[in-house]
N, C-alpha and C positions, 0 to 999 in steps of 0.2 A: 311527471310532477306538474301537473296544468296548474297555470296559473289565471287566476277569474279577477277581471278589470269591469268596473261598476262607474260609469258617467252618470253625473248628474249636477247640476247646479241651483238646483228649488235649496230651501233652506232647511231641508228635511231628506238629507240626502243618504241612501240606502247602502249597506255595500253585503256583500259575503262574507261570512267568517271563516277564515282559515281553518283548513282540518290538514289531517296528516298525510289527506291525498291529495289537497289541493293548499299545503301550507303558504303559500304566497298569494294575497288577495290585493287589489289597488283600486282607489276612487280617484277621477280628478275632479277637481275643483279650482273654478277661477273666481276670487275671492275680491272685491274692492277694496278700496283702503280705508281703512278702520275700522271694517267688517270682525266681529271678534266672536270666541268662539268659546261658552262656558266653560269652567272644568268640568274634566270630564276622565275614564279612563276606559282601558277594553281588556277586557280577559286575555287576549293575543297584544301581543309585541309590537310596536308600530315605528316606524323609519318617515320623521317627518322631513319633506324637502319641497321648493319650491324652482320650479326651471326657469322663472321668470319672478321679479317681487322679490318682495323682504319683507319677513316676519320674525315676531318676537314670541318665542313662546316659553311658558311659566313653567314650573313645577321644581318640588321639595324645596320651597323657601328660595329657589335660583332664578333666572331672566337670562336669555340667551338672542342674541338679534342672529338672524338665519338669513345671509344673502343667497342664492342660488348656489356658489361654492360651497355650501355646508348646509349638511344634515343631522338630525337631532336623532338616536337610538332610545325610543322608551320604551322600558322591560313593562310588562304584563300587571294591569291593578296600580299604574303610577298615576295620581294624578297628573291632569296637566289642562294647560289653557293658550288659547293662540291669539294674539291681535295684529292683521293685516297692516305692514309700517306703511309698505308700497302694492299697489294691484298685485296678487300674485296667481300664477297657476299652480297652485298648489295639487301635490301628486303624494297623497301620505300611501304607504305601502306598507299595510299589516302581512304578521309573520306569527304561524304558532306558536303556540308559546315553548314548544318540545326544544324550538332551535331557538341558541342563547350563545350568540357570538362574544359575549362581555361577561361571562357569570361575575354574581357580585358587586354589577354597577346598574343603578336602575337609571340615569342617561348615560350617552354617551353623543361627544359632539364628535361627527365623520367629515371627513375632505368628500365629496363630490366630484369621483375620479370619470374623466371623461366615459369610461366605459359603462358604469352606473349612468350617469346620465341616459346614454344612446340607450342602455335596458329601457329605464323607464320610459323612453319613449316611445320605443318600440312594442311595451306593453300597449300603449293605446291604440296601436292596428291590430289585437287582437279582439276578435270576439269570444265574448265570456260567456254566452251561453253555448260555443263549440268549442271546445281544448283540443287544442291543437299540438303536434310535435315541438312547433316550433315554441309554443306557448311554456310547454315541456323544459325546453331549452333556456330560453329565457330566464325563467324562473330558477333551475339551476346556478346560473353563472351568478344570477343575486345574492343567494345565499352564498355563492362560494366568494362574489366579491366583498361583501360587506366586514368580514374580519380585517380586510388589508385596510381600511379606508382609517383608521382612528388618528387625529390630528390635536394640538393643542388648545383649546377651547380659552374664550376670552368669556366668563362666566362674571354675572351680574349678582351676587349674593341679596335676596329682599327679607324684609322684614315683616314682622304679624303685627307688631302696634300699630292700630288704626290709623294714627296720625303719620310714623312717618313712612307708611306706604303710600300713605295719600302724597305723602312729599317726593317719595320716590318715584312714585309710577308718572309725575305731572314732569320731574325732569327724565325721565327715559322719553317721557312723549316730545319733548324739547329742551335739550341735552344743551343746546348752545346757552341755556339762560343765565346769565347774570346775578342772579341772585342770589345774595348771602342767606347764611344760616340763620342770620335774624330777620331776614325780611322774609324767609320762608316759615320760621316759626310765626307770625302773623297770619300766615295764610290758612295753616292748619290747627292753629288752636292749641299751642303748648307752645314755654319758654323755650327759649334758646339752648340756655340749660339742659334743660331736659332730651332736646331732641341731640346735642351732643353727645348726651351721657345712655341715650338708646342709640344710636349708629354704634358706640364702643361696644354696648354689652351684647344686641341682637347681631351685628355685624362683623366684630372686632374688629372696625376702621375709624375713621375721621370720615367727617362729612366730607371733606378735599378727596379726602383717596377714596368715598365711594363715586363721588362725582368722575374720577376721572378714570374707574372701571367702567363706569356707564357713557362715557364718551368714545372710548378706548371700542368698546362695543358696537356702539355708532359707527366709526370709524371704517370697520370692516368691511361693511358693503357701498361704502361711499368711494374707498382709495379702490376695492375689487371692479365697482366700475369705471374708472377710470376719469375718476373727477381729478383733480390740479391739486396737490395737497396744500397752498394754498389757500383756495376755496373749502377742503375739508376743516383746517384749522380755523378758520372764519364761521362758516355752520357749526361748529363745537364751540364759538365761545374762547378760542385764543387769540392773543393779540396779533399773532404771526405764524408763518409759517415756521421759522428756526424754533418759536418758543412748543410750537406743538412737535416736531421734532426731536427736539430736547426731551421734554417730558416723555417722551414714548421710547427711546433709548435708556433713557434712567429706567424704564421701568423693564425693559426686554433685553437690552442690551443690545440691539441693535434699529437702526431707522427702519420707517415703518416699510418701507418700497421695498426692504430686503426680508423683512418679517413675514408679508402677507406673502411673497415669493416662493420662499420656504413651505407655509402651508401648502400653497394651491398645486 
């Protein structure tokens, strides 16, 4: 079962599509930060992850920040969209669409189990225009790892109204910010009102409880590498560390250093 690895980094970058003999295909990509990346989707099944960086990527109305610990599962014909948070070497790994680890979920967010990792790096010393046994092998243990990997996702729910995507997508890009619900409806062009009574009905939240999914999100690849929480509570816009503790207990049930632990 050879698996074909496609380098490139022009902005026009090419890869193979998966077939039933060659069902596992991979590009890497080293991506700058804020490098973004249309919607877009692929007939074949695609396992977005990055070994280095943090990325956020889009799709069915959701928002997902992806530190190197976790990988994104999207089924075949999903839309989707990517924006670079931090430089990343992005390693997406398309998969036929015949193998369907999740029937019935078109994402899925995966733990990033060391042994995945070592694969996909390992694909990059193959040569893809000679398939190799070992290439063979590789590509097997992929598909046989990837059912075990599925882990609790801290999922970003976004909105279609123009306005308050626009509010959304400006706090995902600076999650620490201070600003109320009325000084954000200023900025986009609808009352206060209004932009409360879209977060209930597109959402089913409060502006607070979406702000503090999208922090909560942030969070992930910030405490995974090993910042001072802190300094994480500080870059999200808490007064303190105990108060952003608080907060993330009330919502998990337990402190964040035991939570992300559990994942990884």
């Amino acid at each position: 079962m050879p698996v074909a690895i496609v380098t490139h980094t022009g902005p026009h970058e090419s890869r193979r599509e998966p077939t039933e003999v060659q069902p596992v295909t991979m590009i890497a990509r080293d991506l700058a930060s804020a490098r973004s990346l249309q919607p877009h989707s692929h007939d074949c099944a695609q396992l977005t992850l990055a070994l280095e960086g943090v990325i956020r990527l889009n799709a069915l109305d959701s928002s997902w920040i992806v530190p190197p610990q976790r990988a994104i599962w999207t089924a075949p014909n999903v839309e989707h969209s990517l924006t670079v948070i931090e430089t990343a070497r992005l390693r997406p790994v398309y998969v036929a669409s015949s193998f369907d680890p999740f029937p019935g979920e078109p994402c899925k967010v995966l733990t990033v189990s060391p042994l995945l990792r070592e694969l996909v790096m390992a694909l990059e010393q193959e040569d893809p225009e000679v398939p190799s046994h070992r290439s063979q092998l590789i590509g097997n243990l992929i598909l046989d790892e990837l059912p075990k990997l599925a882990t609790r996702p801290i999922r970003v729910p976004m909105p279609r109204d123009k306005r308050l995507r626009s509010l959304c997508d400006s706090l995902l890009a600076e999650p620490g910010s201070p600003q109320t619900l009325e000084q954000w409806a200023h900025s986009v062009g609808a009352s206060e009102r209004t932009l409360a009574r879209l977060f209930e009905k597109e959402l089913g939240m409060s502006f607070g409880q979406w702000r503090q999914q999208a922090r909560l999100a942030h969070a992930a690849p910030l405490i995974a590498s090993g910042m001072p929480l802190a300094q994480v509570a500080d870059a999200l816009g808490y007064a303190s560390q105990s108060a952003f503790t608080a907060m993330f207990r009330k919502t998990f049930g337990v402190p964040p250093t035991e939570f992300f632990a559990r994942q990884d």
